[in-house]
DRENPA-3360 file (N, C-alpha, C; in nm, 2 decimals, always signed):
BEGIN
1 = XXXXXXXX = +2.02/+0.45/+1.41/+1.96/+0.47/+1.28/+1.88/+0.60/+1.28 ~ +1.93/+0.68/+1.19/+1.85/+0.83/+1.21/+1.70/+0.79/+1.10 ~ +1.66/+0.91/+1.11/+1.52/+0.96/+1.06/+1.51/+0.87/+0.91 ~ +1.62/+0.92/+0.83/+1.61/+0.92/+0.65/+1.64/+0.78/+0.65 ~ +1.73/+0.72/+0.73/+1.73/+0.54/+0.70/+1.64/+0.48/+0.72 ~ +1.55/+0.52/+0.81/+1.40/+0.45/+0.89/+1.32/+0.46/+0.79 ~ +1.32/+0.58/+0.73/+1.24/+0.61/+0.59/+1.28/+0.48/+0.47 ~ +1.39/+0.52/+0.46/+1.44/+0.44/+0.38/+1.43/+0.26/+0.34;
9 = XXXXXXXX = +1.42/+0.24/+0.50/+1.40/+0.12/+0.54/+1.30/+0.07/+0.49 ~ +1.17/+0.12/+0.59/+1.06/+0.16/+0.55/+0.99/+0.14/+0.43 ~ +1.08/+0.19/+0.33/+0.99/+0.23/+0.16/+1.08/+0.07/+0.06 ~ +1.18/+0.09/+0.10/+1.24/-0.12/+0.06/+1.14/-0.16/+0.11 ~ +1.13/-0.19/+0.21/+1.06/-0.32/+0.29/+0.91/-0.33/+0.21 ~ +0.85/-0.19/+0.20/+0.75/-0.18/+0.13/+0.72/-0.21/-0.01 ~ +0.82/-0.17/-0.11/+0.86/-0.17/-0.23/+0.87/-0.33/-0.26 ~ +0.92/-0.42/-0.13/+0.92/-0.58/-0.18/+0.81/-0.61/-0.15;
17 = XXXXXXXX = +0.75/-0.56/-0.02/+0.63/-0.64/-0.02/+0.55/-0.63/-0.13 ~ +0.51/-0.58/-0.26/+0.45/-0.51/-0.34/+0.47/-0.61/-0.44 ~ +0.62/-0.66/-0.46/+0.61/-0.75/-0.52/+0.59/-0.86/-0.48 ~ +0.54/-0.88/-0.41/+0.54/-1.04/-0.31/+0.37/-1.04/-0.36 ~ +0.29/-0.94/-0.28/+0.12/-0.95/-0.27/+0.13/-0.92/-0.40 ~ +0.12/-0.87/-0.51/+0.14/-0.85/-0.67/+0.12/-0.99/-0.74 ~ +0.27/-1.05/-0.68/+0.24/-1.18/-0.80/+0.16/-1.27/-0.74 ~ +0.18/-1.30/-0.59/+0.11/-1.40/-0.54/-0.06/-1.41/-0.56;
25 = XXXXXXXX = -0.09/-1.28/-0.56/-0.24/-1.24/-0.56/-0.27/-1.27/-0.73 ~ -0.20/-1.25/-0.81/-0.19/-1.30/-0.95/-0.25/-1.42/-1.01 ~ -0.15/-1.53/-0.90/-0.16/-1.68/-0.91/-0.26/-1.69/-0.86 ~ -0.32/-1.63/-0.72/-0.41/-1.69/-0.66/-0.57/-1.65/-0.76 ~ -0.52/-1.55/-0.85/-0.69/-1.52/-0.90/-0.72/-1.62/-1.02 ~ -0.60/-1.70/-1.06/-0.59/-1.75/-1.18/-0.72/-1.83/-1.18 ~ -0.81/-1.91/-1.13/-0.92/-2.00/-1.16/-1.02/-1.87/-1.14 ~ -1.09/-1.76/-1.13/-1.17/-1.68/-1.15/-1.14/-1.58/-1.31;
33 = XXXXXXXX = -1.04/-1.57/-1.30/-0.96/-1.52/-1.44/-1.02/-1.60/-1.56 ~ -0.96/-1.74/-1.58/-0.93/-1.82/-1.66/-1.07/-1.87/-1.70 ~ -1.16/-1.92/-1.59/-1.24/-2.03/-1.64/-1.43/-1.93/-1.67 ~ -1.45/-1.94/-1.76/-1.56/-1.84/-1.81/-1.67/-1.85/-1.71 ~ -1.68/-2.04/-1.65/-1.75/-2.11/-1.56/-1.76/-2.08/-1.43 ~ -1.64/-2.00/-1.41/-1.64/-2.00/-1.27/-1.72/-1.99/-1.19 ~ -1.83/-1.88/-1.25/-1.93/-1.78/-1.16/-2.06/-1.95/-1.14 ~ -2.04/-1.97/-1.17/-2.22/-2.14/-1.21/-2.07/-2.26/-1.11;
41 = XXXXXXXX = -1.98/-2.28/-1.07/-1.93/-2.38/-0.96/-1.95/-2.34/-0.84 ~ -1.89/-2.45/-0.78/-1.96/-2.44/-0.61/-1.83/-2.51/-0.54 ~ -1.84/-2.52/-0.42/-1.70/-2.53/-0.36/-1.64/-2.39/-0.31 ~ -1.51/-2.43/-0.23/-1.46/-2.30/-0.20/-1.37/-2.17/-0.28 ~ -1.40/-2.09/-0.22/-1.33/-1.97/-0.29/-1.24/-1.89/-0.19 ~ -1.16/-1.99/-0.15/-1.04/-1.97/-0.08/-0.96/-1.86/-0.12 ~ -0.90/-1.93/-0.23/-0.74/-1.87/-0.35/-0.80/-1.72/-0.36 ~ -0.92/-1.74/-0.40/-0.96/-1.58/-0.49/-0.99/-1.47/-0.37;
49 = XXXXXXXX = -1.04/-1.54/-0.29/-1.04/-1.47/-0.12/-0.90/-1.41/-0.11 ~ -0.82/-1.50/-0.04/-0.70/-1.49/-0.03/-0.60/-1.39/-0.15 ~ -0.64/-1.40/-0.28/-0.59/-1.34/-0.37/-0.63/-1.17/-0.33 ~ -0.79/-1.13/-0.30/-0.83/-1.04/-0.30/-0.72/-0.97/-0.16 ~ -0.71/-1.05/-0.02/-0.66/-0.99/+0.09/-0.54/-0.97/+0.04 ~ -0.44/-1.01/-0.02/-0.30/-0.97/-0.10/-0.28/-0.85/-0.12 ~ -0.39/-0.81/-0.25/-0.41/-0.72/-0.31/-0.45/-0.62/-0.19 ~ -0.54/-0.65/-0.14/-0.57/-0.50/-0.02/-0.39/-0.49/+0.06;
57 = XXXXXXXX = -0.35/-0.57/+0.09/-0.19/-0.51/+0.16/-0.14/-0.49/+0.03 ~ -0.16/-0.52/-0.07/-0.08/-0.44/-0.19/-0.12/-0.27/-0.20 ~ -0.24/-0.25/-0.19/-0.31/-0.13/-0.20/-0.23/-0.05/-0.11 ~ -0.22/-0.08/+0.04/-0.17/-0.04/+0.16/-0.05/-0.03/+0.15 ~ +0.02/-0.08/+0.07/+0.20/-0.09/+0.07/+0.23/-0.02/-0.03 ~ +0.16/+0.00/-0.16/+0.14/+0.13/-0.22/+0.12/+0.24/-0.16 ~ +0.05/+0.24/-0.08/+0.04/+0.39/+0.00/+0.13/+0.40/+0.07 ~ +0.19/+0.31/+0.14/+0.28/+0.31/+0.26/+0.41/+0.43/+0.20;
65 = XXXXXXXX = +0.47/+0.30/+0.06/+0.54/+0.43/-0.01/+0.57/+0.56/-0.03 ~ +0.46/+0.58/-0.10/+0.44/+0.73/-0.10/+0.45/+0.77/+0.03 ~ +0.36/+0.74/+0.12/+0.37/+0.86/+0.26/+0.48/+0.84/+0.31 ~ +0.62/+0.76/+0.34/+0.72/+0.74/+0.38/+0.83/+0.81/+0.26 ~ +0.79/+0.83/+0.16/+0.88/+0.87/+0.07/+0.89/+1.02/+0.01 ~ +0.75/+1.08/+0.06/+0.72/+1.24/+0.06/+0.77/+1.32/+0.11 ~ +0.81/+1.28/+0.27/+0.88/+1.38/+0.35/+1.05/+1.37/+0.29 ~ +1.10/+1.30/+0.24/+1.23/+1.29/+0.15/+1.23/+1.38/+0.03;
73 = XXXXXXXX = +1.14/+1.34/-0.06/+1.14/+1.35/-0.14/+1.05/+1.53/-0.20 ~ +1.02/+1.57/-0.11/+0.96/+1.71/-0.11/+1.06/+1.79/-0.12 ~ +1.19/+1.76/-0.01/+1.32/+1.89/-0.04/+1.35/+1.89/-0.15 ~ +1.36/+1.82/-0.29/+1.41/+1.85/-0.40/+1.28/+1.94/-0.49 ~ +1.19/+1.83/-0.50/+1.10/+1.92/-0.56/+0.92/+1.91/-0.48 ~ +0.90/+1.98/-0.42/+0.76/+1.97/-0.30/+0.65/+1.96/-0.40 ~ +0.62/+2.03/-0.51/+0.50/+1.97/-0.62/+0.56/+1.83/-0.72 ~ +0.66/+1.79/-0.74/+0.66/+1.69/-0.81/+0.61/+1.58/-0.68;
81 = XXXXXXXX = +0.65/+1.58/-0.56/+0.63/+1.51/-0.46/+0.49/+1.45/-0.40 ~ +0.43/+1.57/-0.44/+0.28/+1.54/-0.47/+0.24/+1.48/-0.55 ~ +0.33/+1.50/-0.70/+0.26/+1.45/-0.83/+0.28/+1.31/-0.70 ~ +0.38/+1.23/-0.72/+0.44/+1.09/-0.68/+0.29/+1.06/-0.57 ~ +0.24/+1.14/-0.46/+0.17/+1.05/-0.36/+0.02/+1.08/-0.43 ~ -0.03/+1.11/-0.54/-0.15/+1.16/-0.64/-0.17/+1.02/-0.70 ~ -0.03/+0.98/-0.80/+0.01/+0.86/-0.87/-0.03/+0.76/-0.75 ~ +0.04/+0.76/-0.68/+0.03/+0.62/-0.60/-0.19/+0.62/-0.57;
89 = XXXXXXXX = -0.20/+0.68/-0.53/-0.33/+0.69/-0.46/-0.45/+0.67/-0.58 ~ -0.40/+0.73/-0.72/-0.52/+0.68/-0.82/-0.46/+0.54/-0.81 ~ -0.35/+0.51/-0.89/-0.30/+0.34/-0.89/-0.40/+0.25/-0.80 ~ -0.35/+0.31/-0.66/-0.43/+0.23/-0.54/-0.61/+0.19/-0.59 ~ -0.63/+0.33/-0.59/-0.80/+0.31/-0.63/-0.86/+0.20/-0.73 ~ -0.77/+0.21/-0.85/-0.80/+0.16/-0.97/-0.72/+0.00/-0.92 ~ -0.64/-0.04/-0.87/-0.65/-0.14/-0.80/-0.77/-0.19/-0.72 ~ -0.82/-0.11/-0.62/-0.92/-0.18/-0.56/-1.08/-0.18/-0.64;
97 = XXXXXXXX = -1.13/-0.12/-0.70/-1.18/-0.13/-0.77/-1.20/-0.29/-0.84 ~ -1.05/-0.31/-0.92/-1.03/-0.47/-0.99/-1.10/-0.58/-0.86 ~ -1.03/-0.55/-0.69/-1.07/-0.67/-0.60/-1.19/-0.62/-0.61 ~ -1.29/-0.53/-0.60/-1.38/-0.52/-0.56/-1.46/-0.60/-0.70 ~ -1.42/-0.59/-0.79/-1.49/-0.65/-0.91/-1.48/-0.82/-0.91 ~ -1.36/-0.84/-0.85/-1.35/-1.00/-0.83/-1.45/-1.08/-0.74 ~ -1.43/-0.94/-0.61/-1.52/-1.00/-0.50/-1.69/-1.09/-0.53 ~ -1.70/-0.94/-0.64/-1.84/-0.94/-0.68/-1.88/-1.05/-0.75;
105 = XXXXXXXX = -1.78/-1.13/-0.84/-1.82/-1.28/-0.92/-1.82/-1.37/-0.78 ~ -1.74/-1.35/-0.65/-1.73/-1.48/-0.59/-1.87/-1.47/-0.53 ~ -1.96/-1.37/-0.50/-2.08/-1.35/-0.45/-2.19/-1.41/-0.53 ~ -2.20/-1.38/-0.67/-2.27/-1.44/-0.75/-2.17/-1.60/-0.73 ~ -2.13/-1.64/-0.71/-2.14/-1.80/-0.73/-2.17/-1.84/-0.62 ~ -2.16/-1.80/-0.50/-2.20/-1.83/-0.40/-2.36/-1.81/-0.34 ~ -2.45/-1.74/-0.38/-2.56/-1.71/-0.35/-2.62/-1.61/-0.46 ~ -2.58/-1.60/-0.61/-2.66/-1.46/-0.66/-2.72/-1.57/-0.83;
113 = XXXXXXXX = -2.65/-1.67/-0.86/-2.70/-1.74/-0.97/-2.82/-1.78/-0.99 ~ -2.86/-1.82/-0.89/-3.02/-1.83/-0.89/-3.10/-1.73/-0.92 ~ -3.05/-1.65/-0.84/-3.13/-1.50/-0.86/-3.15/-1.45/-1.04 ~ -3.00/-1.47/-1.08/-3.00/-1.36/-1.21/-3.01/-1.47/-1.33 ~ -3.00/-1.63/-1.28/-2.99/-1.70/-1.41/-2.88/-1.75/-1.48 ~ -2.81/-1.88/-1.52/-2.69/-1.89/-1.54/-2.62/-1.84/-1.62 ~ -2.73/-1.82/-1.74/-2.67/-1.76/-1.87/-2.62/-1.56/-1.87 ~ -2.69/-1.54/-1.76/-2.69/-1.42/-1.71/-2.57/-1.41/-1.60;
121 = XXXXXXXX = -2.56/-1.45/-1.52/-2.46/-1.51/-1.43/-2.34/-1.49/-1.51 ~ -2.34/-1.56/-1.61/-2.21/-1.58/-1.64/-2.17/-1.48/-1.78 ~ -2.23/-1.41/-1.81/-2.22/-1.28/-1.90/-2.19/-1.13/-1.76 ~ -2.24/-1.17/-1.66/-2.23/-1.06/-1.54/-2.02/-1.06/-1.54 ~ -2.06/-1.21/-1.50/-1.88/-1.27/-1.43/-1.79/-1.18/-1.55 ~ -1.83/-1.20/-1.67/-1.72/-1.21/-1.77/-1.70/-1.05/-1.77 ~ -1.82/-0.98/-1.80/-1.79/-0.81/-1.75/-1.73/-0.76/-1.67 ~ -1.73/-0.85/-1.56/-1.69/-0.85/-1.42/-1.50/-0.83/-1.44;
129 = XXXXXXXX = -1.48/-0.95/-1.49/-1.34/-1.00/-1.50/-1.29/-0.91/-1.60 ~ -1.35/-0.84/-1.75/-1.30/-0.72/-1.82/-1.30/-0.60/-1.72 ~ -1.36/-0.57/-1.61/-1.32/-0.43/-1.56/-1.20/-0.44/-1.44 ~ -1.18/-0.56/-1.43/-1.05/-0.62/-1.34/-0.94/-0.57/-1.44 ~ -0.93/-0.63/-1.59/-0.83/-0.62/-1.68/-0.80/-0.51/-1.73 ~ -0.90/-0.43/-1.75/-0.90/-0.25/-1.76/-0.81/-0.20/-1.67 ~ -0.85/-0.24/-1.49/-0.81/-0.18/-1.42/-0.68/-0.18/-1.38 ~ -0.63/-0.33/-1.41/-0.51/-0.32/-1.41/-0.38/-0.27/-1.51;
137 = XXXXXXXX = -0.49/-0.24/-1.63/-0.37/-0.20/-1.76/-0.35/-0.09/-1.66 ~ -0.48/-0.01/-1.62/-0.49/+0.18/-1.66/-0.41/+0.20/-1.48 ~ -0.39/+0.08/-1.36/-0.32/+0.11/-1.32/-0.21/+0.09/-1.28 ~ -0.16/-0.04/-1.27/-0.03/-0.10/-1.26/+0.04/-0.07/-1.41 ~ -0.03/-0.09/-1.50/+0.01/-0.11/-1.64/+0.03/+0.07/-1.69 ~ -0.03/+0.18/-1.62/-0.03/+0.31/-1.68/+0.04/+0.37/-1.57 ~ -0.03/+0.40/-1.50/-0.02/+0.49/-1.41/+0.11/+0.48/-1.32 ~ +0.14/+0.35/-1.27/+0.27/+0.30/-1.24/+0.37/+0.36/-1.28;
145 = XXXXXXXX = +0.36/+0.32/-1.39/+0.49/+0.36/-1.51/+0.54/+0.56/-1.52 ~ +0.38/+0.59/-1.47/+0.44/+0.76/-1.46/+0.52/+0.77/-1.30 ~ +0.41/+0.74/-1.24/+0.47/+0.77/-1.06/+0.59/+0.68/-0.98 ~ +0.61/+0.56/-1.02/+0.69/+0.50/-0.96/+0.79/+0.47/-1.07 ~ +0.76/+0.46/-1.18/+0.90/+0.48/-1.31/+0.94/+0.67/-1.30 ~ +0.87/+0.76/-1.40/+0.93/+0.87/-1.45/+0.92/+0.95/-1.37 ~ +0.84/+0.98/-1.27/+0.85/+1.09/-1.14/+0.94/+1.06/-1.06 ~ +0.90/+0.96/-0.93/+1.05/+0.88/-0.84/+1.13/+0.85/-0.92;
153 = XXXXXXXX = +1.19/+0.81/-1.03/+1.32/+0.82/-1.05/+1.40/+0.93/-1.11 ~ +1.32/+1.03/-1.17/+1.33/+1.14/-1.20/+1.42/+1.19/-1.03 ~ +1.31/+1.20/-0.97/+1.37/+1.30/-0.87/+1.45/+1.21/-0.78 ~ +1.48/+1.09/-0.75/+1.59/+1.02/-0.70/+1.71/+1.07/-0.77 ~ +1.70/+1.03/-0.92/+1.81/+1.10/-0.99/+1.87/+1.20/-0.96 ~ +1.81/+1.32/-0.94/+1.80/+1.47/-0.95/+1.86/+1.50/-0.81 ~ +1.84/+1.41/-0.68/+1.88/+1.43/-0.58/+1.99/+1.32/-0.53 ~ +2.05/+1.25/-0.61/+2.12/+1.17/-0.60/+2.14/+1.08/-0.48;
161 = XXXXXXXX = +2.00/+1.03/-0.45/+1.98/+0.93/-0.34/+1.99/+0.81/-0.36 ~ +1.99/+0.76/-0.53/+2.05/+0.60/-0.60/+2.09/+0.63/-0.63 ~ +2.24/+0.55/-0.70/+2.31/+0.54/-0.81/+2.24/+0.58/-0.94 ~ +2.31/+0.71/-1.01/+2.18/+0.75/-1.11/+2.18/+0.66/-1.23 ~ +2.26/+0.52/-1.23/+2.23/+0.44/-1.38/+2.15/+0.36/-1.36 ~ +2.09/+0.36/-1.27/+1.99/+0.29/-1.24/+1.87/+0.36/-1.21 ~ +1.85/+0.45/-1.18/+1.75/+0.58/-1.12/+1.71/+0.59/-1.33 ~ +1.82/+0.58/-1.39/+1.78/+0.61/-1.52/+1.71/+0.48/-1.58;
169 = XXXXXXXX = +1.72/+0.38/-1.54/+1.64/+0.26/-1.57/+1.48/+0.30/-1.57 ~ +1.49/+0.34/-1.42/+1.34/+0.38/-1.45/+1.24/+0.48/-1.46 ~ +1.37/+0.60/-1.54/+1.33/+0.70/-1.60/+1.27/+0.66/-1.73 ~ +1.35/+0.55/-1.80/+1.30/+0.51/-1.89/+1.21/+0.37/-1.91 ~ +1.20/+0.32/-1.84/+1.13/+0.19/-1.80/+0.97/+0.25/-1.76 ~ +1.00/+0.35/-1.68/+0.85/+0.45/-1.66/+0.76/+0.46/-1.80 ~ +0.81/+0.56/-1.90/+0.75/+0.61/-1.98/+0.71/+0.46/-2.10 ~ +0.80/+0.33/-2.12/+0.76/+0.25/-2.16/+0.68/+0.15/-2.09;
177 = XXXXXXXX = +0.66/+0.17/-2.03/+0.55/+0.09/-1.93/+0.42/+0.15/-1.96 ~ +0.40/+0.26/-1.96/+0.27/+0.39/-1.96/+0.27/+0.37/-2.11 ~ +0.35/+0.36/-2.24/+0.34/+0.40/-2.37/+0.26/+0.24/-2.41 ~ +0.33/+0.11/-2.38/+0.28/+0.02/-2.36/+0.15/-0.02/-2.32 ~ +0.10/+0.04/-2.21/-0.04/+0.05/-2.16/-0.12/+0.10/-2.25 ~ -0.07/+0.23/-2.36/-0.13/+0.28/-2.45/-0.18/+0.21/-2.60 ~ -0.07/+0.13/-2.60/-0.06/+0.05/-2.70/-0.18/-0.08/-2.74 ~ -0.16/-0.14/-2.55/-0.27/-0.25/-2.53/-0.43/-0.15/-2.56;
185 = XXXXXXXX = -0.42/-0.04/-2.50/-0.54/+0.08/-2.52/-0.59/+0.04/-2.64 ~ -0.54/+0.05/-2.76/-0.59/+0.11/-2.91/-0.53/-0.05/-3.01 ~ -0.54/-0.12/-2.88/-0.51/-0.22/-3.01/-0.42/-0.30/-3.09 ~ -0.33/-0.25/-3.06/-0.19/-0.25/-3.12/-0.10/-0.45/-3.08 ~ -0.15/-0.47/-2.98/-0.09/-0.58/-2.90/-0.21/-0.64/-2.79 ~ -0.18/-0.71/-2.75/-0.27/-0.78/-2.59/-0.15/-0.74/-2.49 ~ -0.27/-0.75/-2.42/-0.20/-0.74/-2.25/-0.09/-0.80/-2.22 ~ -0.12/-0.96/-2.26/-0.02/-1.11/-2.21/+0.01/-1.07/-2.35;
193 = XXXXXXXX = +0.17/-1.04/-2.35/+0.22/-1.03/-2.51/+0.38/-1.05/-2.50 ~ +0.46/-1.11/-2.60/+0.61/-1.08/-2.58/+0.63/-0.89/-2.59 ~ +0.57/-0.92/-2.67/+0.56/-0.71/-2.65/+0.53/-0.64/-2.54 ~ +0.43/-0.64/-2.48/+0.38/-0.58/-2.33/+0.50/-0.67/-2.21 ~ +0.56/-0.78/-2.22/+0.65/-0.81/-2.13/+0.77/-0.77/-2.15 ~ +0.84/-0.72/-2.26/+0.95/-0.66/-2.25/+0.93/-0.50/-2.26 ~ +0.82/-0.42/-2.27/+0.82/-0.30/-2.24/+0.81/-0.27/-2.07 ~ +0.75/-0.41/-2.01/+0.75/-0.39/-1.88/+0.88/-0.43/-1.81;
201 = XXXXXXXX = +0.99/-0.47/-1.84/+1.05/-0.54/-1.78/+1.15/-0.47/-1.73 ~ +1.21/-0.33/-1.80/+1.24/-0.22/-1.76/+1.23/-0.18/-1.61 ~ +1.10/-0.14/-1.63/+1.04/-0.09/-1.53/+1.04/-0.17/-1.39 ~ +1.02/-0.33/-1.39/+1.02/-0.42/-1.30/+1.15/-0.46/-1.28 ~ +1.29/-0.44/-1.34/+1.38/-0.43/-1.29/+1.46/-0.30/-1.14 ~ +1.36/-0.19/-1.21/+1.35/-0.10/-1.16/+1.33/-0.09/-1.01 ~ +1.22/-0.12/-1.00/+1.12/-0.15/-0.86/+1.22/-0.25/-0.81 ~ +1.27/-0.34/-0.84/+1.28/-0.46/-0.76/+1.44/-0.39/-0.72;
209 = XXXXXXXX = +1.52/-0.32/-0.77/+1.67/-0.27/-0.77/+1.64/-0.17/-0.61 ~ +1.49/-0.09/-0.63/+1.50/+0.01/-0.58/+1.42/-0.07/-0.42 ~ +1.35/-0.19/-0.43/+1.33/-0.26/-0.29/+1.42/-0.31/-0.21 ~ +1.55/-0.34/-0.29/+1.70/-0.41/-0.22/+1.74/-0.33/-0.18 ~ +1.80/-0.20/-0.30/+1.88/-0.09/-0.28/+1.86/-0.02/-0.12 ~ +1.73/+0.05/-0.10/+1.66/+0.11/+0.00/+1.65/+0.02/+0.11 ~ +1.62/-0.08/+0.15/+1.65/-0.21/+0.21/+1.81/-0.24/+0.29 ~ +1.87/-0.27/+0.23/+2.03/-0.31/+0.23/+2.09/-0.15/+0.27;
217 = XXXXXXXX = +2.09/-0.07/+0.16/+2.18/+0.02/+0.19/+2.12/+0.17/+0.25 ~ +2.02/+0.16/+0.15/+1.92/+0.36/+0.24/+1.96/+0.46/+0.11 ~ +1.96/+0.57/+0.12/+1.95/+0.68/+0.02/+2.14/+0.69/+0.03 ~ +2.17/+0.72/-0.10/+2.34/+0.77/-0.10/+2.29/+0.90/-0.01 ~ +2.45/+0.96/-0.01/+2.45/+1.08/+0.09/+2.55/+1.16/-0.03 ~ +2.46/+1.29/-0.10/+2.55/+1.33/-0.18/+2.62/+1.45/-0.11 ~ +2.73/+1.43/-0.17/+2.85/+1.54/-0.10/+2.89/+1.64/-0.16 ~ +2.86/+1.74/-0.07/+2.83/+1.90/-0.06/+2.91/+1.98/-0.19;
225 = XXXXXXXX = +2.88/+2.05/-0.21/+2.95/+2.13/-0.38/+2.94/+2.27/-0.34 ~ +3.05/+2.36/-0.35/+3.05/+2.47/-0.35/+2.95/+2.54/-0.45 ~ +2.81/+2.58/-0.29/+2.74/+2.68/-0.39/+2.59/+2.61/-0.41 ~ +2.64/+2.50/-0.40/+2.49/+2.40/-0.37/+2.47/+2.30/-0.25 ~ +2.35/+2.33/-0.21/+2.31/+2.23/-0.10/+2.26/+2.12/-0.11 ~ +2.29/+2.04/+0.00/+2.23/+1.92/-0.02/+2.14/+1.88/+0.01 ~ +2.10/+1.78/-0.04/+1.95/+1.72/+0.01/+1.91/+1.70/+0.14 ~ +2.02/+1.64/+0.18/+1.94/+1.56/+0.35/+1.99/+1.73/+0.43;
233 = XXXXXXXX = +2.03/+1.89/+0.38/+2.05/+1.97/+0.44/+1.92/+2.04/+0.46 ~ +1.81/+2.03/+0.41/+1.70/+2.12/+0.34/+1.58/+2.02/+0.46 ~ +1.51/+2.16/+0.56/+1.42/+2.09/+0.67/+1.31/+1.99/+0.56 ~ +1.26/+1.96/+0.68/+1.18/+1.86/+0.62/+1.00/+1.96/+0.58 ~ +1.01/+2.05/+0.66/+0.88/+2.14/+0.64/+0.97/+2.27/+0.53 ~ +0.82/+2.26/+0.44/+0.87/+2.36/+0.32/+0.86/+2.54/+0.40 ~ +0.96/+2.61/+0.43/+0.98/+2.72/+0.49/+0.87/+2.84/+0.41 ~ +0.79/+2.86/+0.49/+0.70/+2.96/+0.47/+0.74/+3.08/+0.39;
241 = XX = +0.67/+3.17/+0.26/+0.72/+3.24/+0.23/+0.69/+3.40/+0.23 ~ +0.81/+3.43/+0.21/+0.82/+3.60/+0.31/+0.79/+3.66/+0.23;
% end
C-alpha cells in the first residue's frame, strides 16, 4: 500500500467515523436538548457525558481529515488547501464550544442550582442550550457546507481523484448547506425543518459517498495528457521559488 492510499484510507475511515460520533452524540444529547427541566433533575448524566466524548472524537476526526488530506490536496492548489484545513479547524472550534456549553448545564444540575436558584438555573440552561444551537448552525450547518462541500470537492474535482459526478454533488450540496444556514440566520425557516433537511441532504450524501469511496477504493489515478501533469506526479513539498 503506497503513501496516497494510506492517506486515503486514513481520510474514509475518518470521514465515517464523523458520521457515527455526529449522530450518535445527537441522540445521546436529546434529554438535555429537549427538556427545559433538565438543569433542576438529579440522577445520572451518563448519555450527555457520553454524548459530549463523541463529539470530542468528532472534533478530532475532523481534524484528522484535513491533516491527512493536505499533503494530497496541496499539489493541485497549496492556498485552496489551506482554505480546506482553516474550514475544518473553525468548524472544530465552534463545535467544541456547543460540548463545552452542554458540559456547563450538566455542572449546574449537579452541584451549581443551589448556588444560582432554580428559576435562574434554568434561564442559565436554556441560554446554555441556544449557544449549542447557534453553534451548530454556524458550524456543521455553515461552515461545513464551504470546506467539506465547495472547497474539497471543488479540488477533488479539479484533480480528478473521485468520480467528478459526484465530486459535483458536493460542489453543490456545499453552497446549499451554507445558503441554508443563512436562511435559518434571518429567519426564513427553523433549523428542524422539511426545508433545512433537504438543503442538507445534498451535502450528507456527499460526505457519506466520499467515506466509502476513499475507504473501499482510494483516490482515482488520472491518466497522463500530453502537456499536462498529473496529480500523484507533483512532490509533496511546494518547490521553493527561484
Amino acid at each position: 500500500m503506497d503513501q496516497d492510499r494510506r492517506r486515503s484510507l486514513a481520510a474514509g475511515v475518518l470521514f465515517l467515523l464523523t458520521f457515527v460520533t455526529s449522530i450518535l452524540g445527537a441522540l445521546l444529547y436529546g434529554p438535555v436538548l429537549s427538556d427545559p427541566q433538565f438543569v433542576l433533575g438529579s440522577g445520572a448524566t451518563g448519555p450527555v457525558l457520553a454524548g459530549a466524548l463523541l463529539e470530542m472524537t468528532l472534533v478530532i476526526a475532523n481534524l484528522g481529515t484535513a491533516l491527512v488530506l493536505y499533503p494530497v490536496l496541496r499539489r493541485t492548489n497549496p492556498s485552496l488547501a489551506l482554505a480546506y484545513v482553516v474550514a475544518r479547524v473553525v468548524e472544530s472550534t465552534l463545535i467544541t464550544v456547543g460540548i463545552l456549553s452542554l458540559l456547563t448545564i450538566v455542572t449546574l444540575r449537579q452541584d451549581g442550582t443551589a448556588a444560582v436558584g432554580d428559576a435562574a438555573a434554568v434561564v442559565v440552561a436554556q441560554a446554555l442550550v441556544a449557544l449549542h444551537g447557534w453553534t451548530f448552525l454556524l458550524g456543521p450547518g455553515f461552515v461545513a457546507g464551504i470546506g467539506n462541500g465547495l472547497i474539497l470537492a471543488w479540488m477533488l474535482y479539479r484533480a480528478h481523484l473521485v468520480p467528478r459526478g459526484w465530486a459535483l454533488v458536493g460542489i453543490i450540496g456545499g453552497p446549499l448547506v451554507s445558503l441554508s444556514g443563512i436562511a435559518v440566520l434571518l429567519g426564513a425557516y427553523d433549523q428542524v425543518s422539511p426545508w433545512s433537511a433537504l438543503a442538507t441532504l445534498p451535502e450528507f450524501v456527499w460526505e457519506a459517498f466520499l467515506g466509502v469511496y476513499l475507504t473501499v477504493h482510494g483516490f482515482r489515478r488520472r491518466d497522463a495528457r500530453p502537456g499536462a501533469g498529473t496529480w500523484e506526479s507533483a512532490p509533496d513539498v511546494t518547490p521553493a521559488t527561484r
